[in-house]
C-alpha positions as CSV (number, residue, x, y, z in Angstrom):
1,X,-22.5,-26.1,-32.2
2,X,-23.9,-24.4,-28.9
3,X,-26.2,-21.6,-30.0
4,X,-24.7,-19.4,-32.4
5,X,-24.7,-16.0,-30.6
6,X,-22.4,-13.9,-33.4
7,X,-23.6,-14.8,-36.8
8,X,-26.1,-17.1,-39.0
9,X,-23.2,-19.0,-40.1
10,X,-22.9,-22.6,-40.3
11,X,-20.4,-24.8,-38.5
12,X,-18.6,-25.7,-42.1
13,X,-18.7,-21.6,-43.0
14,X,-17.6,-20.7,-39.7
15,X,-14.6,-23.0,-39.5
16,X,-13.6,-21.9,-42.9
17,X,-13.4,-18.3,-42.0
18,X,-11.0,-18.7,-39.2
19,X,-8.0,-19.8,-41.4
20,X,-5.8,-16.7,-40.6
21,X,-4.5,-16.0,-43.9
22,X,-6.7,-16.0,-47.6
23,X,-6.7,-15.5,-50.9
24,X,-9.1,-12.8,-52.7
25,X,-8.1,-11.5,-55.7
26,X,-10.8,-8.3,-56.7
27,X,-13.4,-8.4,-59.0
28,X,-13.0,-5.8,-62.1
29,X,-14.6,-2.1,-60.6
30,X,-17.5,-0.9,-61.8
31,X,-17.0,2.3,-64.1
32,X,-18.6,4.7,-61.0
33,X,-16.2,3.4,-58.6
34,X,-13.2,3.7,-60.8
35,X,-12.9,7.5,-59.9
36,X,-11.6,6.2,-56.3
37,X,-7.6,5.5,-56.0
38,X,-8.0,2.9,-53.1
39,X,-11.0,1.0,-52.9
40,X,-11.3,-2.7,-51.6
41,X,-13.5,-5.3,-53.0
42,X,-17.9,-5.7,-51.7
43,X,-17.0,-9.2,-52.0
44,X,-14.6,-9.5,-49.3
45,X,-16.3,-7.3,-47.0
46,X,-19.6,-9.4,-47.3
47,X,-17.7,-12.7,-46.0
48,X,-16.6,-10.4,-42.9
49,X,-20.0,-8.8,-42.5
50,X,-21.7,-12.0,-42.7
51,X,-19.3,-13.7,-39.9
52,X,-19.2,-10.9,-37.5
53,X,-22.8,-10.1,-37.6
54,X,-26.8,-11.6,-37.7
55,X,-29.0,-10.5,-40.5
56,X,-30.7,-7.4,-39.6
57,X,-28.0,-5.7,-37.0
58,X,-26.1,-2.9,-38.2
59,X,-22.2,-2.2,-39.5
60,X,-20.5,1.3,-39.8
61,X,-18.1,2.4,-41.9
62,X,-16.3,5.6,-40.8
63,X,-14.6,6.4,-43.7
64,X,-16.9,4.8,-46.2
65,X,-15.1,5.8,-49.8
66,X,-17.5,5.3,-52.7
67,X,-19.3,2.7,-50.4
68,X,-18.1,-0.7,-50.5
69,X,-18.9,-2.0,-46.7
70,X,-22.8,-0.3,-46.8
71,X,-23.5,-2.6,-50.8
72,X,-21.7,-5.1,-49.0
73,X,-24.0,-5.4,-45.8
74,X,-27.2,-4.7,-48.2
75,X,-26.0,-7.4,-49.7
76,X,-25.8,-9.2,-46.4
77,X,-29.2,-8.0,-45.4
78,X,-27.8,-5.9,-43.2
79,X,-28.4,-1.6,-42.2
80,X,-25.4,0.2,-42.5
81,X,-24.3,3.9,-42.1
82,X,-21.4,5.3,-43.7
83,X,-19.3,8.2,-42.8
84,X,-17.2,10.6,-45.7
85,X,-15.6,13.8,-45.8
86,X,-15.2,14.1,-49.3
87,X,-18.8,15.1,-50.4
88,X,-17.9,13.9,-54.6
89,X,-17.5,10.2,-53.2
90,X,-20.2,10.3,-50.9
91,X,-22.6,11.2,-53.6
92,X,-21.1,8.5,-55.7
93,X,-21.5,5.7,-53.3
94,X,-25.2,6.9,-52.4
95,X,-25.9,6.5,-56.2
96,X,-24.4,3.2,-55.6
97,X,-26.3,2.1,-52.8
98,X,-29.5,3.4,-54.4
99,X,-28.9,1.2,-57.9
100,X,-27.9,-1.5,-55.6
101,X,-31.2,-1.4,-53.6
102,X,-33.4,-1.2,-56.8
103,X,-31.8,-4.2,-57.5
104,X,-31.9,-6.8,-54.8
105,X,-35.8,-4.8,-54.3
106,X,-38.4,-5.9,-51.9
107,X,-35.8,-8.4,-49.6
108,X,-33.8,-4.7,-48.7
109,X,-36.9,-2.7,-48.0
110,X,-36.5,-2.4,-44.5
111,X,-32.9,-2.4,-44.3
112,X,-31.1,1.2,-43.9
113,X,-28.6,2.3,-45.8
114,X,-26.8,5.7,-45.0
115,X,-24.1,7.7,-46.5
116,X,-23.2,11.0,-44.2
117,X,-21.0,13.4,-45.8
118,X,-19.0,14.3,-42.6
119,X,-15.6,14.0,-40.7
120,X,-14.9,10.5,-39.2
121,X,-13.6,12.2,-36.0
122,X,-17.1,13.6,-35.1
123,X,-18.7,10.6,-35.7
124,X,-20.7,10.9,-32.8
125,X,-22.1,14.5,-33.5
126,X,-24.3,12.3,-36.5
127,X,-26.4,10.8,-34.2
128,X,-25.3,7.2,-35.6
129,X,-27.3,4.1,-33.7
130,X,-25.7,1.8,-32.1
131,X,-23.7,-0.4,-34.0
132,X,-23.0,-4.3,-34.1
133,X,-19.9,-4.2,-36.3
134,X,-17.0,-1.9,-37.7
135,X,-15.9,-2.3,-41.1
136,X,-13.2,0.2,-42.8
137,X,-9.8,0.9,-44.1
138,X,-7.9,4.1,-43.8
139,X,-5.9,5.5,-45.7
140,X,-2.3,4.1,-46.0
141,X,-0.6,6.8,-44.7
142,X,0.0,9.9,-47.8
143,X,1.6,7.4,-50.0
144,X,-0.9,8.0,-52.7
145,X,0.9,11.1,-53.1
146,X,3.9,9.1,-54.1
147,X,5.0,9.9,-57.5
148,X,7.1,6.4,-58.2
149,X,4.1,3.8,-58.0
150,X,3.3,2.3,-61.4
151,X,-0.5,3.0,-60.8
152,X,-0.1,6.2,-59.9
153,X,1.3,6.8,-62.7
154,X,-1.1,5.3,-64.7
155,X,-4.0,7.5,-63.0
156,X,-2.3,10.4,-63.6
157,X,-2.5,10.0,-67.2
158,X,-6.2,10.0,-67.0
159,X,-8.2,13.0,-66.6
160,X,-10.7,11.1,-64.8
161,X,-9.3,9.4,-62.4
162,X,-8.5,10.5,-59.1
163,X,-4.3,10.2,-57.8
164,X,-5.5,11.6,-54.1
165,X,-8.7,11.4,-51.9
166,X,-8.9,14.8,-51.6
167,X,-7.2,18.7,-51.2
168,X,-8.8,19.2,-48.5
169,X,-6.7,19.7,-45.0
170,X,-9.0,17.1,-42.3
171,X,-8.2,14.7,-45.4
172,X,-6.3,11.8,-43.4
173,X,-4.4,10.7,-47.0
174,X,-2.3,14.8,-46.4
175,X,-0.7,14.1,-43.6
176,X,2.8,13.6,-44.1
177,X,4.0,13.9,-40.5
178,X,3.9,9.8,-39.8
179,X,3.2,10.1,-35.8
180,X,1.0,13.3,-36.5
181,X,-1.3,11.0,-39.2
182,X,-1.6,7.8,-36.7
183,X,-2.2,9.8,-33.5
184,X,-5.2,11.1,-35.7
185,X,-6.3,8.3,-37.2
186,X,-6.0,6.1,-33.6
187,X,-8.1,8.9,-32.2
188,X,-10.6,8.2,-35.2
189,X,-11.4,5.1,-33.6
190,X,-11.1,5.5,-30.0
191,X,-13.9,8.0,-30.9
192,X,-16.1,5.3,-32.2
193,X,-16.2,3.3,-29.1
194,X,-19.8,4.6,-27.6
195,X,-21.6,4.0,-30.7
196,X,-20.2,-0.1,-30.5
197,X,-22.0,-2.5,-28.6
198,X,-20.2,-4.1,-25.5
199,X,-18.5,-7.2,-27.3
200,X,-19.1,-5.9,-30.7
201,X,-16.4,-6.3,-33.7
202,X,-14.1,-3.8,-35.5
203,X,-12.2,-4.7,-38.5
204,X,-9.6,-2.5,-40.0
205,X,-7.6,-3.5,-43.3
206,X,-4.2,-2.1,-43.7
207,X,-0.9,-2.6,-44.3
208,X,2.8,-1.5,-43.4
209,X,3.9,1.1,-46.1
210,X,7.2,2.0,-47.9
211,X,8.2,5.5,-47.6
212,X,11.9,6.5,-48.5
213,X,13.6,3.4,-48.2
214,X,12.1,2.4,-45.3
215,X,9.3,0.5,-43.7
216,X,6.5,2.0,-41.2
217,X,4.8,-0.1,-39.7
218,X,1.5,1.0,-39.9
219,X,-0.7,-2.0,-39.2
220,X,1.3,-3.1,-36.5
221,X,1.6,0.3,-35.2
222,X,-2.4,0.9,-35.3
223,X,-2.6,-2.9,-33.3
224,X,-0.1,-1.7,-30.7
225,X,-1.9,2.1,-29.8
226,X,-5.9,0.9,-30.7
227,X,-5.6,-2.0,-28.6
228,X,-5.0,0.2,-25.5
229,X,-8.8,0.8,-26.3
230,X,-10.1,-2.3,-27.5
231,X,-8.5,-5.6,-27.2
232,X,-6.7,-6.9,-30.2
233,X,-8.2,-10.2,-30.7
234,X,-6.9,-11.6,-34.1
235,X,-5.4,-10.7,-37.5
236,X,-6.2,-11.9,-41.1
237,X,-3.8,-12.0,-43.8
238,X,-5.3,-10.8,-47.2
239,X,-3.5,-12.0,-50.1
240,X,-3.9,-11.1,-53.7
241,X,-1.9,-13.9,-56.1
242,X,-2.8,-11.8,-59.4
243,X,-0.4,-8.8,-59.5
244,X,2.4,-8.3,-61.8
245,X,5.8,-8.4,-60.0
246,X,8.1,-5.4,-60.7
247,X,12.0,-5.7,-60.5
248,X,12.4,-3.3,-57.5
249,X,15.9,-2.9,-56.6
250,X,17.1,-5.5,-58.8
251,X,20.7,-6.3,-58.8
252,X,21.6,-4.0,-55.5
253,X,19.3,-4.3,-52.6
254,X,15.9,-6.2,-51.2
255,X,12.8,-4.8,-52.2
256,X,9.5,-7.1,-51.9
257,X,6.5,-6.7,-54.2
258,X,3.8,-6.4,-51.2
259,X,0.8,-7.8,-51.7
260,X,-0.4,-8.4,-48.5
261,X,-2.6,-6.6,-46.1
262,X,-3.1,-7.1,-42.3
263,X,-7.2,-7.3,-41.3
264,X,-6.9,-6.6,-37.7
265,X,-10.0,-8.0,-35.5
266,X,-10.5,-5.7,-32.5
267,X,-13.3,-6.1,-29.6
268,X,-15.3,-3.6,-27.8
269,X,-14.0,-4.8,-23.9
C-alpha cells in the first residue's frame, strides 16, 4: 500500500474494517458505568479510533457519557478530550479514565485525557485543540423517557440506576419536540467544525427510533441536514446478534425487534 496517511493499520486490518456492516455484541459494564442508561461499548470505539487516526493525534467526544471514546483512545494511545453536561457522569468517567491510566502506566504518560463538564453546544468556549477525529453518540431522541421498553422497566426498579441522562433543561435526551431536538443536535455538530482538521473524520452512532407507532428517522435525518456541513462519506451497520426477541405486535401488526444502529462517517470538506 502507498503510504498510509490515515492510520497505523495494516493492509489486512484495513480491508477488514471497510466491510459496511459488523457484528459486536458488548462486553458485560463495569459496576461504575452501570449508573448510565445508554452507553456503547470501549471495544468498538477502539477499532474506529484506531482506523481513523495515528497513535498520538487526538479524538473528541462532545457528549462523552461516563467516557467510553476517551478509555477507548487511551487505549489506542491516543489524547482525547471529552465534553458533558451532566457533572455526576463526568466525574464518573474521569475516575474511569484515571483507573484506566494507572493501569496501562508509563506507555499513557504523555497522552492527555480530558473530561470538561460543559454544554456540547459551546464546545468551542473550552479552548479544545484541534482535533484529528470525532467520536460520539447522541442521545436517541427522549425515548429513554418511554415508559414501555423492557429495560426501562427494569432500571426503574433499581434505585441506582439511572432511567434518564438528566433533569436538567440543555439536557438533549428532554426534548420531546422531534424537529426542535434535531435542529439542536445538528447545530451541536456544525459547531464542532473549527476545532476538526481539514479532512479529519466524524463518526456518530445512532439509529431511527419508535415513537407512537411510528418511525423517525433519526439517523437518516442527521445524514441528510449534517451533510450540508460536512460530506457524508459512508455508513456502518452495527449489529448486536445477542438480544432477546420480544413478541411486539404479535398476531395484528409488524413490529421489528431493532437491533441495529447506523455509524455514519462524515468528513471535514
Amino acid at each position: 500500500m502507498p503510504k498510509n496517511k490515515l492510520n497505523n493499520l495494516t493492509n489486512k486490518e484495513w480491508l477488514k474494517f471497510q466491510k459496511s456492516w459488523f457484528i459486536h455484541n458488548p462486553p458485560p459494564r463495569k459496576k461504575g458505568v452501570l449508573v448510565h442508561p445508554a452507553k456503547y461499548p470501549e471495544t468498538m470505539a477502539q477499532e474506529f479510533i484506531e482506523f481513523f487516526t495515528k497513535e498520538g493525534e487526538t479524538v473528541l467526544d462532545p457528549m462523552a457519557g461516563t467516557g467510553s471514546t476517551l478509555v477507548a483512545a487511551l487505549r489506542a494511545g491516543r489524547n482525547s478530550y471529552g465534553i458533558e453536561l451532566n457533572p455526576k457522569y463526568a466525574k464518573i468517567a474521569q475516575e474511569i479514565i484515571e483507573g484506566e491510566r494507572a493501569e496501562l502506566g508509563e506507555k499513557v504518560e504523555s497522552l492527555t485525557s480530558q473530561v470538561i463538564n460543559g454544554d456540547a453546544l459551546l464546545a468551542t468556549n473550552y479552548e479544545l485543540p484541534i482535533t484529528e477525529y470525532v467520536l460520539t453518540s447522541p442521545p436517541y431522541w427522549d425515548m429513554l423517557h418511554a415508559k414501555g421498553a423492557g429495560t426501562q422497566k427494569k432500571r426503574r426498579e433499581s434505585s441506582d440506576l439511572d432511567v434518564h441522562y438528566s433533569d436538567d433543561p440543555n439536557d438533549m435526551g428532554n426534548i420531546s419536540n422531534y424537529d426542535e431536538f434535531l435542529e439542536r443536535l445538528v447545530n451541536i455538530y456544525k459547531g464542532l467544525q473549527p476545532l476538526l482538521r481539514e479532512k479529519a473524520y466524524l463518526t456518530i452512532i445512532v439509529k431511527n427510533v419508535k415513537k407512537g407507532g411510528k418511525i423517525y428517522p433519526l439517523a437518516w435525518d442527521i445524514a441528510r441536514e449534517l451533510g450540508k456541513t460536512y460530506t457524508l462519506k459512508d455508513e456502518k451497520i452495527w449489529l448486536q446478534d445477542n438480544q432477546s426477541l420480544a413478541p411486539y405486535g404479535m398476531g395484528s401488526a409488524w413490529v421489528s425487534n431493532t437491533f441495529h444502529h447506523y455509524c455514519l462517517q462524515f468528513r471535514n470538506e
